[in-house]
N, C-alpha and C positions, 0 to 999 in steps of 0.2 A: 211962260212958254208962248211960243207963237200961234195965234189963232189960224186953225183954220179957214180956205178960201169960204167968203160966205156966198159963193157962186154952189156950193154944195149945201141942200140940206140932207140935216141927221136927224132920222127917227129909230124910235125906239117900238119897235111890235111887243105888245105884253096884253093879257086879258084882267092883271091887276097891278094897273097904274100908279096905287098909292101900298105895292106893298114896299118894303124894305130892300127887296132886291132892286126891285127898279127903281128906288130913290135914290139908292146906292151908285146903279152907272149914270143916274144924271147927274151926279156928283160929281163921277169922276169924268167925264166928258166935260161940264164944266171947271174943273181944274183944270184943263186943258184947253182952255180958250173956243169950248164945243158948245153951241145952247141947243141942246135937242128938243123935237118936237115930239110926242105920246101918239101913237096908231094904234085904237083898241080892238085888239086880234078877234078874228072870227072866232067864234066858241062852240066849235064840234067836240067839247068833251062828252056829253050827252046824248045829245042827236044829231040827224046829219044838218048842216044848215041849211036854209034857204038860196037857192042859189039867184040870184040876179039875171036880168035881161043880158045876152048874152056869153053866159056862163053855162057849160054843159057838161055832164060826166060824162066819158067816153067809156061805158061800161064794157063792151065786146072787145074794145084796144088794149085794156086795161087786164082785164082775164086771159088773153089772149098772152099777154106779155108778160103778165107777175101769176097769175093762176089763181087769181084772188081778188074782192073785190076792194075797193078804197075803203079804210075807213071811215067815219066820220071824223074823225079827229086830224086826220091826215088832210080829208078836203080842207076840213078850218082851217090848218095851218099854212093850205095849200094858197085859200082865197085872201087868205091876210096878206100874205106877200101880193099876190096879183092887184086887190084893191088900194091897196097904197102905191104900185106902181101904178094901177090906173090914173088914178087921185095924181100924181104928180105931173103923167102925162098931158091931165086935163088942166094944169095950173102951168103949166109950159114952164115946168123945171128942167135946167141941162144936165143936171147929174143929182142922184141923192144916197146917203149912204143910209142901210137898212143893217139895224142890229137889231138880233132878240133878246132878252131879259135876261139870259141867264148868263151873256158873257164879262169877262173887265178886260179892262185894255191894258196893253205895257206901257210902259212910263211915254215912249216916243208916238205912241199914237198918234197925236195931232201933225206931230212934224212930219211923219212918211204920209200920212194922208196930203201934206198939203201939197206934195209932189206928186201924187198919184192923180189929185185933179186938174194937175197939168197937160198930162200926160197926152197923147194924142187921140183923134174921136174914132181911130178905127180901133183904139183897147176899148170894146163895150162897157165889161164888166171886169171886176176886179176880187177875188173873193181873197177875205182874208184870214180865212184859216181856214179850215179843212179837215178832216176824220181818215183820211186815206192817203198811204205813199204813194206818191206817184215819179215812173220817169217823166222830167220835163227839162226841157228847154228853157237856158237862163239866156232871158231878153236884157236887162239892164240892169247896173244897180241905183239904189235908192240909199237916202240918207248916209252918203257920201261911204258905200259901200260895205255898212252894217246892212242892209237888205238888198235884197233882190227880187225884181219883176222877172217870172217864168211861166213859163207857156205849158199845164199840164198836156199830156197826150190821150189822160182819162179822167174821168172826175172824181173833184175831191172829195165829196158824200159832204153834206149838210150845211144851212143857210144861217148858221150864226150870225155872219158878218160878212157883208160885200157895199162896193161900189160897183153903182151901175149907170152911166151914159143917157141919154136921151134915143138913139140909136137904140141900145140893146134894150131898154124898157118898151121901144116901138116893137120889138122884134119877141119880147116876152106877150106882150098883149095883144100882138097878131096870132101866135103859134099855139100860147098858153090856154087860151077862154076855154080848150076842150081839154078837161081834166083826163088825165089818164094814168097817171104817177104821184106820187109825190115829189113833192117839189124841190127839192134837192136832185130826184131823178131826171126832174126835168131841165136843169141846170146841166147838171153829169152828160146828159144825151145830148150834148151841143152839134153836136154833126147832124142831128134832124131838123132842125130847123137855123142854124148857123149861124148861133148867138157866140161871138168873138169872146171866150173866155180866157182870164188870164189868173194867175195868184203870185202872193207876196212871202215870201221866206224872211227870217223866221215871220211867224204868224206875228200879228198887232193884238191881239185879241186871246185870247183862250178861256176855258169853257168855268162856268165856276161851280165844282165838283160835289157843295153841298146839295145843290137841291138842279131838278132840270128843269129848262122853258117850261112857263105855263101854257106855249101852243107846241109844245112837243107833242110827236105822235102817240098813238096808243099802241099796249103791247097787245089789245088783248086779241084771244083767240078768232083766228079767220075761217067761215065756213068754206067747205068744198066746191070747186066750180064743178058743172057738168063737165062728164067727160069725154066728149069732144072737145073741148079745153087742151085738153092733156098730147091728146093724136096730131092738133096744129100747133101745139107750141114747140118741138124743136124744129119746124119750119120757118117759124115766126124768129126765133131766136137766131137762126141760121140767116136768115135776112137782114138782120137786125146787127148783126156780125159783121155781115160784110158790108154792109153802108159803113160803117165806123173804120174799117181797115179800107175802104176805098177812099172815105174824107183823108183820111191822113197820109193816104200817098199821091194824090190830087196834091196838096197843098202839104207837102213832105216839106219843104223850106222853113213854114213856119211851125213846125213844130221837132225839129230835129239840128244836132244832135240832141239828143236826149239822155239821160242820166239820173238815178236815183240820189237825192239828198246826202250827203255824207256826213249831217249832221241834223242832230234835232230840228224838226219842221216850227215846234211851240210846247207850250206846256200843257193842254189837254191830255188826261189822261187814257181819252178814248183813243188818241191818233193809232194806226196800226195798220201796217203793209196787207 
């Protein structure tokens, strides 16, 4: 199979490097003419972590908008992704692709990526799978029109697997450093900070059902924020509303017509409208 451009690197986010899962997709990325590199995930299972110079919660944004505060597990998986794109930005890479531990790839992996790093520098990001239907906008196809590059109009919930640009990693660690969400939310809310997201139909990737990421979030129970919390959040949300409905009739071009999938997005069990 053809290797991937090595104008992209591939890492792999995991908190255990030598277990069997993750031997498992450097395998198969290697099978695939991929040699990934190990990024060892922040580890908010326990406590919250250390946050680094630059790095802040944004506690008041954060309750104001979810009514709850961040986990610890959430920041970890939050800062993992942030610090590997710092890390790349600081070794002046042009694009890297960031996978978590828990997913495998389809057979064509290497080949639709090696198109997707072609692709032009105003698609930031490229995510390749996704937990949510969404109407989108079909930009182009890919490997000779078994896929397709689409332009969601909302997001697709969680960071398994994406490419991301030089550009949209500048734009992740400008807007990102003030923690407020998790990080998928902070992907999804592209209209706040106006990171150019795109995704790939059917999915490259899907999720592997035995076991989840070792830097997946926590379930566990969230305590109550005060309640003034409660009296400004359908304000907050009402704002929050119309920036999203206003980004997309500002820039209605590139993200319309639009239309739901009419066929399986990937094999993830979780996916679901």
């Amino acid at each position: 199979m053809t290797e991937a451009s090595t104008k992209t690197r591939y890492w792999i986010i995991t908190l255990t490097p030598n277990s069997e899962r993750t031997r498992a997709l450097v395998s198969s990325l290697e099978d695939q003419g991929i040699h990934p590199r190990i990024f060892q995930a922040v580890d908010g299972r326990r406590s919250m972590p250390e946050l680094e110079p630059g790095e802040e919660i944004a506690r008041f944004r954060s309750r104001l908008k979810r009514l709850c505060d961040l986990t610890s597990a959430e920041v970890g998986c939050y800062l993992s992704h942030l610090r590997l794109i710092k890390q790349a930005l600081a070794a002046d890479e042009r694009a890297i692709c960031i996978l978590e531990d828990d997913v495998r790839l389809e057979p064509n992996f290497a080949h639709i990526m090696a198109e997707i790093e072609q692709l032009p520098e105003h698609i930031e990001m490229v995510r390749l799978m996704g937990l949510k239907i969404r109407k989108r906008k079909i930009i182009q196809p890919l490997g000779k029109g078994c896929h397709h590059l689409v332009r969601p109009e909302r997001g697709w919930l969680g960071t398994q697997a994406y490419f991301i640009n030089r550009a949209g990693m500048d734009k992740v660690l400008r807007y990102g450093s003030r923690i407020r969400e998790p990080i998928d939310k902070f992907y999804d809310h592209f209209w706040e900070h106006g990171l150019r997201v795109f995704g790939v139909e059917p999915h490259l990737v899907f999720e592997d059902n035995q076991s989840a990421s070792s830097i997946q979030k926590s379930n566990e129970k969230r305590a109550r924020v005060p309640l003034y919390y409660y009296w400004l959040h359908p304000l907050a949300k009402g704002l929050f509303s119309l920036g999203r409905h206003w980004h997309l009739t500002v820039n209605r071009n590139e993200y319309y017509p639009a239309t739901f999938p009419e066929r399986s997005m990937g094999r993830s069990a979780r996916i679901r409208r």
